[in-house]
N, C-alpha and C positions, 0 to 999 in steps of 0.2 A: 423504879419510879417513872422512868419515862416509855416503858413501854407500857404498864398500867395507866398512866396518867392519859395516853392515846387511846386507850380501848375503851376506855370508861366514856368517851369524846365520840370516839364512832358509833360504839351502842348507844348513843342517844341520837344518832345522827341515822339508825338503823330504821328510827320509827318515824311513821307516816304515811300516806294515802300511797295506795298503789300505783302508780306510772309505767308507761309501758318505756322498756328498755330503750337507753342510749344509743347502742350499738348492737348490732346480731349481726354475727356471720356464721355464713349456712353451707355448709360442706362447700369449703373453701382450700381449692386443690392449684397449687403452683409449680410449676416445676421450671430448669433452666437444662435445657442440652439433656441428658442425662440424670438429673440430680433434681429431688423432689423437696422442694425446698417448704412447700404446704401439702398437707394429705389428711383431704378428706375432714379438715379443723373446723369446729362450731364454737362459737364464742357468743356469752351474752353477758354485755357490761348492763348492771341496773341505772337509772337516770341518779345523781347527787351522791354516787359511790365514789370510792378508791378501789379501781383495780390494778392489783400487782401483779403483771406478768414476770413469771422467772423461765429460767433458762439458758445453756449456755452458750457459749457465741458460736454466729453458724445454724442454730434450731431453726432460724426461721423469724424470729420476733420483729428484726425490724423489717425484713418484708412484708409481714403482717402489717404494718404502722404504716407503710408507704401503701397499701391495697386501701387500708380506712380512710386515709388522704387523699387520695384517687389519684396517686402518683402512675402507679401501676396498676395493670389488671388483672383480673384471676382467670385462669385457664377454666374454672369450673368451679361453681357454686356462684353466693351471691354475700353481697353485704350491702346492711336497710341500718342509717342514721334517722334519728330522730330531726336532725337540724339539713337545711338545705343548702345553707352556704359554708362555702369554705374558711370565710373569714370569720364562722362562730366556733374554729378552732383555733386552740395556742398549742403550737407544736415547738418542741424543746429536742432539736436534734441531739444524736452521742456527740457528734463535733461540736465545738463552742458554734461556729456558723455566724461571726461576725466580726466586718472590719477590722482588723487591727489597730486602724491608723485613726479611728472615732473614739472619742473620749465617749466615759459611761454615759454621760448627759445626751450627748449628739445621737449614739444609740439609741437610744428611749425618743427620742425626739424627732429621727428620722422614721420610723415604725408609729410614732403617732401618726406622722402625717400621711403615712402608707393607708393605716385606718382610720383618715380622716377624723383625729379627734380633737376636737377645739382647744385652742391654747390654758385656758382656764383648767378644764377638765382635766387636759396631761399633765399642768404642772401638780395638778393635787397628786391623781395616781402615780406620777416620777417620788415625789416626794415618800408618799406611801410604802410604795416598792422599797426605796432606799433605806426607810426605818425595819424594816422588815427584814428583808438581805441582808442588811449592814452592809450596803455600797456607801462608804463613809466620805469620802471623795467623788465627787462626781466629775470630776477635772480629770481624772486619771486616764490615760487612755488603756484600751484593753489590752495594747500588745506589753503593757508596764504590770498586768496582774498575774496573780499568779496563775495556776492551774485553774482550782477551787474559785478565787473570786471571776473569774471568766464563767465559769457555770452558775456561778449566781445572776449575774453579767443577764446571759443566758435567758437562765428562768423567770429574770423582771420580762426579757422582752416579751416570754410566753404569756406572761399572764398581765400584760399591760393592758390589752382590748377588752378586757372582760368575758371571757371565750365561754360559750358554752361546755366546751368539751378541751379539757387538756390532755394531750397527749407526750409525754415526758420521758424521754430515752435516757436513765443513771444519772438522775437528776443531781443527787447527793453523791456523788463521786468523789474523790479529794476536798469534800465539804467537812467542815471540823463538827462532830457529834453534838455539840451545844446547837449550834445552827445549825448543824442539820433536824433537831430537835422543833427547832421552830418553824421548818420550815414545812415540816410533817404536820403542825398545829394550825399552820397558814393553810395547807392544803384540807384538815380538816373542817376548818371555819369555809371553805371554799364553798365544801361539798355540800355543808348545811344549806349555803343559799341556792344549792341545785345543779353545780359545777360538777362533771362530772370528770373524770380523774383516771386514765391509763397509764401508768408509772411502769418501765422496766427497771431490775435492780439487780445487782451482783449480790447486793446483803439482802442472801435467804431470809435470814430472821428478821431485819426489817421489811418485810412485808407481813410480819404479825400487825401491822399496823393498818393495814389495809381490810374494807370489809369483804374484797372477794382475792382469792386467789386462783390463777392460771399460770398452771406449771407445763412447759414446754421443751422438749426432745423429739430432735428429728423431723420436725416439722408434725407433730402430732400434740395435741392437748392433754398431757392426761388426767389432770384434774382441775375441778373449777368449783372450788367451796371456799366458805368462810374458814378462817387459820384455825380458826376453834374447831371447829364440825373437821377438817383434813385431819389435823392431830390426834379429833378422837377416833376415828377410822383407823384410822394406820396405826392408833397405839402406841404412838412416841411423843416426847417432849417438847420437839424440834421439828420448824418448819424444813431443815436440813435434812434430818433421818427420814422425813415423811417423803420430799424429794427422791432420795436416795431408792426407797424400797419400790416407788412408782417406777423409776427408772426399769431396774432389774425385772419387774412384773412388765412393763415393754420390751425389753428385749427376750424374754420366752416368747411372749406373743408373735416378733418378727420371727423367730426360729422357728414357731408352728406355720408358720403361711408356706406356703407353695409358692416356688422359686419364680422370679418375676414379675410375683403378684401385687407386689411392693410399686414397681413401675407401674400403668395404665395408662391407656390412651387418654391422651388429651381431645377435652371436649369443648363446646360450645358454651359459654360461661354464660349459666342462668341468669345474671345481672340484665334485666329488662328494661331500666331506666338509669340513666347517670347517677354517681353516688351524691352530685350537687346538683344545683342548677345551675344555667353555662351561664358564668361570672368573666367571661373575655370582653365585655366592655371596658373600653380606652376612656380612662378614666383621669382627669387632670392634677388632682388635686395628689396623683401617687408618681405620674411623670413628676412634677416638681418637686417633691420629694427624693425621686431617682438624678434629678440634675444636679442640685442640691448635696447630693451625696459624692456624686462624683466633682463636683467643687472641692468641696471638703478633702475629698483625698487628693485631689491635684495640689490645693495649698498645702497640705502636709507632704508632698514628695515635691517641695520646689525645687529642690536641688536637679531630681529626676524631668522636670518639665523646662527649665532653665536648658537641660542637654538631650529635651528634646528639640528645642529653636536652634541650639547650638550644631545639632548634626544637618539640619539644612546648609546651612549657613556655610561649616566645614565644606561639608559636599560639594557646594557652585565653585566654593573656591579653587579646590583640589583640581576640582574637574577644568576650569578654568586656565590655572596656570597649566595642569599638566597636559593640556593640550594646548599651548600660548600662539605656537608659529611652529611653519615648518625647522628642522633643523639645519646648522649651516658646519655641515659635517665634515671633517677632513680626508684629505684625497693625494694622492702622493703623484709628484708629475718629473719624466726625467726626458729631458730634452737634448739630442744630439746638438741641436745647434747652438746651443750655449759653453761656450771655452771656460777652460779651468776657473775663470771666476764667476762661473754660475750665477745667478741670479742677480749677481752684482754689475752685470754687466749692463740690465736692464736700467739701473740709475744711473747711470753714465750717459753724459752727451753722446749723442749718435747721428749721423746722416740721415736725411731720409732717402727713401726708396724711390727710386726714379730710371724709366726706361728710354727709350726714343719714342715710347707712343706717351709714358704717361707719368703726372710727378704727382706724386704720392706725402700725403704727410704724416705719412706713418713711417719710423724709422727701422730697419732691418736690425736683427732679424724679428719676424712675425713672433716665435713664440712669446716674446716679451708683451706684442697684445694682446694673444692669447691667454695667456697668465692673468694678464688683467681684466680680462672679459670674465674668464673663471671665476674668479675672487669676488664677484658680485656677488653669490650665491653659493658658491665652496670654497671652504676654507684649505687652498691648495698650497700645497709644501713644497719644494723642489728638493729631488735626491742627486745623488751623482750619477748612481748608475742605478739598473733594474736591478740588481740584484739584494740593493739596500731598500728597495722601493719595495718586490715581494717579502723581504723579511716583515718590512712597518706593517704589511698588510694580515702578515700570519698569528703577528702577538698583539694584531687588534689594536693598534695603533693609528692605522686608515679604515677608509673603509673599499678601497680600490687604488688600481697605481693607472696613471695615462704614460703610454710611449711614443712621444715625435722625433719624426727619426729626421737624418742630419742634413737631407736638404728641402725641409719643407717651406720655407722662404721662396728659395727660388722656384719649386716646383707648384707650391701654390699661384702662384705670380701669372705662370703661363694657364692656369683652367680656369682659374675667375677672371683675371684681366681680358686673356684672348681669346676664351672657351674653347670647348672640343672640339666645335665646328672645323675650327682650324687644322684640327692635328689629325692622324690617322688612328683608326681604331686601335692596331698594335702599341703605338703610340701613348694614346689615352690608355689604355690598360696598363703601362708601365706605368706611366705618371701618378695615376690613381695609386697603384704601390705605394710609389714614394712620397704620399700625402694622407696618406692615411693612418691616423692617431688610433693608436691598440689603446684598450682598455680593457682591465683587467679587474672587475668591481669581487667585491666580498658580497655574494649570492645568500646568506644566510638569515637574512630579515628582509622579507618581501616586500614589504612596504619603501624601506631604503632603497632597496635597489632598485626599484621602481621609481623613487622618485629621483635618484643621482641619475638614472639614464632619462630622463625628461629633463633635467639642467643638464646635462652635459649638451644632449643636442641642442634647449634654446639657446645655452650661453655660444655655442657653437657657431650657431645660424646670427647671433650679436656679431659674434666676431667677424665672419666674411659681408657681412653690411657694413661692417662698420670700416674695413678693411677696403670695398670698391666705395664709398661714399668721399673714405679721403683719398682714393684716385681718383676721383673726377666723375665714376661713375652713377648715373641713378639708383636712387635708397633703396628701390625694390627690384636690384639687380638680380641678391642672391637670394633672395626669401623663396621660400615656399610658395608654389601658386594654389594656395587655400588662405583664404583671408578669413579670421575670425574676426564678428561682427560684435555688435554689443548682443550681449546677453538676453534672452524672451524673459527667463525667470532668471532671478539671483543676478549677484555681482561679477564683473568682468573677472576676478580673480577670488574665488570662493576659500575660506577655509577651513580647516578641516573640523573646527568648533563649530561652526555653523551648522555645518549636515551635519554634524553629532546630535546639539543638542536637544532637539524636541525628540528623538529615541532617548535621551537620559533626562528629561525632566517629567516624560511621561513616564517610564520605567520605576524613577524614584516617586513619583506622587503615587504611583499604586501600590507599591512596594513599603514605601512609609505609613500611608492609612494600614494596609493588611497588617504590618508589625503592630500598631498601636492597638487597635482593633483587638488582635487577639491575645494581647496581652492583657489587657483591661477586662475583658471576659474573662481568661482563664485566671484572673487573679481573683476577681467574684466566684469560678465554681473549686477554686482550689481551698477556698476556704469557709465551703459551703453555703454562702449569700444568694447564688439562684436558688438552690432549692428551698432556703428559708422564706422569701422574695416571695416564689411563686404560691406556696402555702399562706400566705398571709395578703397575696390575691393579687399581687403584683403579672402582671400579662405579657407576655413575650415581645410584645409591640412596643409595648411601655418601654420596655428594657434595651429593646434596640431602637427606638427612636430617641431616648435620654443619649445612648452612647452616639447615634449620630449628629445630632447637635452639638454634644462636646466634641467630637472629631470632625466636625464642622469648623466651629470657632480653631480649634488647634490647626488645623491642616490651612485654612485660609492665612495664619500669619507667617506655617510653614512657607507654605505659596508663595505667598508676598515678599517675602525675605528671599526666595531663590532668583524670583522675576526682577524685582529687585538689584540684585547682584549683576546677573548674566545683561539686562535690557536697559538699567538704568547707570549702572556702574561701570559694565565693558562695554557699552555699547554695540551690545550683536542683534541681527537681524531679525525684525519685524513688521515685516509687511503689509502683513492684512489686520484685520479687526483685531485691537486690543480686547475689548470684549469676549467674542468668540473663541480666541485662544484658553481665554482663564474658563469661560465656562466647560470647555472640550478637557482641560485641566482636571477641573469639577468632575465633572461624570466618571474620567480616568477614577478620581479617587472615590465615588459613590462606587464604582467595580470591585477595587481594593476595599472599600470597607464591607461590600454584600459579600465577596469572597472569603474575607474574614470569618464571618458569620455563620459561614456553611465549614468551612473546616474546623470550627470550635464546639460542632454538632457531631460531622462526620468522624474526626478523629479522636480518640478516647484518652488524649493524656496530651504533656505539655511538649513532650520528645518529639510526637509523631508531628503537632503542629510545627514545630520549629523546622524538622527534614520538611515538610510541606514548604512554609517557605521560603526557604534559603531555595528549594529546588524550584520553585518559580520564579523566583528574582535570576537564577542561573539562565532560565530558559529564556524568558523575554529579556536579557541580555543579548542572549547568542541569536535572537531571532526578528528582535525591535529592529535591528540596521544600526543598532550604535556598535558592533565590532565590526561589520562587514554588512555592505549594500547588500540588503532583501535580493537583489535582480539577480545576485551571484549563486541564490543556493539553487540545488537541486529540484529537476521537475516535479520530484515527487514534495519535498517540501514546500513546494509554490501552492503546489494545488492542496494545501491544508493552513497555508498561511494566515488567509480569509476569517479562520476559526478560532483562530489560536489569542487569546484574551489581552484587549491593546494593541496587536499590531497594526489592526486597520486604523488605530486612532493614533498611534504612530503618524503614520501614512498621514489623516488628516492633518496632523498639526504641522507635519513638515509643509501642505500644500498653502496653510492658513500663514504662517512664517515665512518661508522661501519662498512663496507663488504668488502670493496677497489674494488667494482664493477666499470665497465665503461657502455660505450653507447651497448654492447655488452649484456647485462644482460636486460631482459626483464621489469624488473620493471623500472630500471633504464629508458629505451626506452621512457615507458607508459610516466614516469614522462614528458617527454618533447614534446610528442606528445597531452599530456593533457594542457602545459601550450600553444602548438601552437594556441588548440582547440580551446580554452577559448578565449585566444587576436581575433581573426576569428568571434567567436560566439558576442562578446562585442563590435566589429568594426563595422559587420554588424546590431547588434541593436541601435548603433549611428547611423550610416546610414539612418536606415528606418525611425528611431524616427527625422532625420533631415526632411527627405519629408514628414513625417508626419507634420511637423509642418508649412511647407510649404504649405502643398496644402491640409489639411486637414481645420474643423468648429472650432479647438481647440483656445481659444481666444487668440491675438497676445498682447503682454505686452512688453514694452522697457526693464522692470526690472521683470525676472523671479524669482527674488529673494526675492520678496517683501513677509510679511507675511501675504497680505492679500488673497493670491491663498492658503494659506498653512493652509486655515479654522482656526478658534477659538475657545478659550478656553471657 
């Protein structure tokens, strides 16, 4: 009944004035690397038909479908539509090819407005669609359907705009037989008003329903007749048997050809004019639509955008505390001059020091003010002897031991009170012995030890001022003759947050755009919404100026919330143009989002993106100056620094921060002519990488994201 009930429907839909063909394509030859995926194939769909393409996966069919689209191109031959815009097709990918996170409604409503169709008009065809389909819910969102209702889902989107031309990849797939009934009676009420109709199908025999058929192997046609006229040719019952015996009559045919003859050169594809006319007008009414949409899915993954404000935030903090102050490390100290009650001796009243030239109100012995000079800045321990002193040091207990040996009272006394002047060289050289503090530090963390031996010496250089001040002598007895003056740039005493931080808030604003960025993309082509997007006229421009605006708004309160924390909360340093800083900020993350862009082109899946960049966030780590000052590395890494993406805007923001420089100052300049570069350089390698993909042998895949392009383990 119901395959009669259809034929009875398309032979009346058979009759009518002659029109010339929908679709023709004309020795229409493809191939990828090796493998010839089209050969030598002629197709002529009639205008207000149903053609059934069969065949099995791998022939070739939908590379066919993406050639008619003008997805891809043909190495040789040509293909002539009767229609000149892209958007008087409804194309019905094998993927569902839409949002998850959109209820049925929001679907249909975001594609109206893609095809600009006025509010009145959509809601009658949603309505339409949905008695049809039986989308009986329209509340539902798609990731809540099943298999089968997602492909009905699907086919409203296909045929919402009124398309001249559908083209339909297993449209009836996990469709239940009653609706799929109806929905073959839908497509022939189509066809009557002149819609014309390229369906592939896994059910052979449901393309008895079709008035033309094209049955394909190996990228070759081999027949293209009405199911009536094939069956009577071939002498069987079944559009299955009549497949079968074509088969077998192609593979003789291969086995008579002469070995190689199969491959041939590839030529210059007769296609003389585009298969559309060029529809890349930036077009508003489909932006809004595109921002619209990513609304929509931002309020459906609050949870997900709530931890994306949340990892700024984390971040300043983290970064914040765990760099707070320097450390006030422990240090082990064993002094000869202090008698069996060690350190206790130090709290106990005591005389002070006093000679015939000079009376002192520091009371013997010195190490006791040495101890306390130390203790500003190290947290120092007394042992008894050295030998408890290197033990603390070897089970990392200190992080160094100091040794004063047992007459450095007296022996200090005579080189700072009466200097060397006085005394004979032999002389001074033994004395110097007997006042000289061993130190014995834990070498194993560079930083440390570097900075325990710069306290040791100022607390050092504390001690003997502080030591001739209360005998009488002038404050700048024992100091250094180098006076440090105030500061040209930065603070008298700088720390170590400070030079950090514009290497880690530039690092992290490029680093956070790129992650967002290509996540957001690859979540549209993993579930095939560009490719659907750009068939239904959606523009490449379109598509990345929606996602820069909403990474716009996201990243700005990212911003705000870190400048925030570190400038308004810790109070760290800012010197120059508050302005200039955030816009230098800005452009960092317009680099991060153009770089984004180029790697979700360049790389073929979601693995490769990710090693991309975690490995760039490693690299402008190790090379921004937030682990080690730029000045340290290697000549050969200086002279490629310049190039390397953010470091010169690095450089600016620390000169715009710590310098209070403006656009006036050279470096600062670099900084923004580097981040121009780089968006320019990342634009146009999307660019190329788009027409490469276009018009290049690279294989065309619905879902670039898949793991199986991204090789195996």
């Amino acid at each position: 009944m119901f395959q009669s009930d259809i034929s009875a429907r398309i032979s009346r839909g058979n009759m009518g004035d002659e029109v010339p063909p929908m679709v023709r394509v004309v020795d229409a030859y493809k191939s990828f690397a090796q493998s010839v995926v089209l050969n030598d194939l002629n197709m002529t769909v009639p205008t207000g038909k149903i053609y059934a393409l069969l065949g099995p996966s791998g022939c070739g069919k939908t590379v066919l479908l993406n050639c008619i689209l003008g997805l891809r191109p043909l190495d040789d031959g040509y293909i002539k539509l009767e229609i000149s815009k892209r958007t008087s097709i409804g194309y019905m990918p094998q993927d569902v090819g839409l949002s998850p996170d959109f209820t049925i409604r929001e679907t249909l409503e975001f594609y109206g407005r893609v095809y600009d169709i006025n509010a009145l008009d959509l809601n009658v065809r949603i309505n339409e669609l949905a008695t049809v389909l039986e989308l009986l819910d329209m509340n539902l969102k798609i990731k809540q359907l099943s298999g089968g209702e997602q492909r009905r889902v699907s086919l409203s989107v296909t045929m919402l705009h009124g398309p001249k031309l559908l083209l339909l990849d297993e449209p009836t797939v996990g469709v239940d037989p009653v609706l799929s009934l109806k929905i073959w009676e839908y497509l022939v009420r189509t066809a009557r008003s002149g819609v014309t109709v390229i369906i592939t199908t896994h059910y052979v025999e449901e393309a008895r329903m079709a008035h033309l058929v094209g049955m394909m192997r190996d990228g070759e046609l081999l027949v293209e007749e009405s199911p009536a006229q094939l069956m009577t040719k071939q002498r069987v019952n079944t559009l299955e048997h009549a497949f079968l015996q074509l088969s077998k009559q192609q593979q003789l045919d291969i086995l008579q050809r002469k070995k190689g003859s199969f491959l041939r050169r590839k030529r210059k594809s007769k296609q003389l004019e585009e298969i559309f006319e060029p529809g890349g007008k930036f077009k508003k009414h489909r932006l809004i639509a595109q921002l619209i949409k990513n609304y929509i899915i931002m309020k459906r993954n609050l949870t997900m955008f709530c931890l994306m404000l949340l990892l700024p935030f984390t971040l300043s903090f983290l970064q914040r505390e765990a760099y707070a102050g320097l450390p006030k490390l422990k240090i082990a100290l064993v002094s000869e001059e202090l008698d069996l009650e060690g350190e206790n001796l130090c709290h106990q009243s005591r005389e002070y020091f006093s000679t015939d030239d000079f009376n002192c109100t520091t009371a013997a012995p010195f190490t006791c003010l040495l101890l306390q000079s130390f203790r500003e800045s190290i947290d120092t321990i007394i042992y008894d002897d050295e030998e408890g002193a290197k033990a603390a040091v070897l089970t990392n207990k200190v992080w160094g031991m100091l040794h004063v040996p047992s007459n450095f009272t007296n022996t200090l006394t005579q080189l700072v009170l009466y200097g060397v002047s006085f005394l004979g060289s032999a002389e001074t050289d033994q004395l110097l012995g007997l006042v000289t503090i061993d130190a014995h530090l834990d070498s194993s963390n560079f930083i440390i030890n570097q900075w325990l031996r710069k306290k040791l010496t100022d607390r050092y250089q504390f001690f003997v001022k502080t030591l001739a001040v209360s005998c009488g002598l002038p404050d700048n007895y024992a100091t250094v003759p180098v006076r440090i003056m105030d500061p040209i740039h930065g603070q008298s005493d700088p720390t170590l947050t400070e030079s950090i931080l514009p290497a880690f808030l530039s690092s992290w604003c490029f680093y956070l755009t790129l992650l967002f960025t290509t996540g957001a993309v690859m979540m549209e082509k993993s579930v095939g919404l560009v490719e659907r997007n750009m068939v239904a006229g959606m523009t490449y421009l379109e598509t990345v100026v929606a996602h820069t605006v909403f990474q716009t708004v996201l990243i700005a309160v990212q911003k705000g919330i870190m400048l925030a924390i570190f400038y308004a909360f810790y109070n760290e340093t800012l010197l120059g143009s508050k302005t200039l800083a955030v816009v230098l900020l800005f452009a960092i993350e317009a680099v991060g989002v153009a770089y984004g862009f180029f790697i979700t082109e360049v790389c073929s899946c979601e693995r490769l993106i990710t090693y991309n960049a975690v490995s760039s966030l490693n690299v402008i780590f190790i090379i921004s100056g937030l682990l080690w000052p730029t000045e340290g590395a290697h000549f050969v890494m200086k002279s490629v620094y310049w190039a390397v993406p953010i470091s010169p805007a690095v450089d600016a923001y620390k000169t715009i921060a710590l310098r209070g420089q403006g656009l006036d100052n050279y470096i600062v300049a670099k900084g923004f002519v580097s981040c121009a570069a780089w968006i320019a350089i990342f634009s146009l390698g999307t660019f190329l990488s788009l027409l490469r993909i276009h018009s290049s042998d690279a294989e065309f895949t619905q879902n670039k994201s898949n793991d199986e392009h991204c090789g195996s383990y």
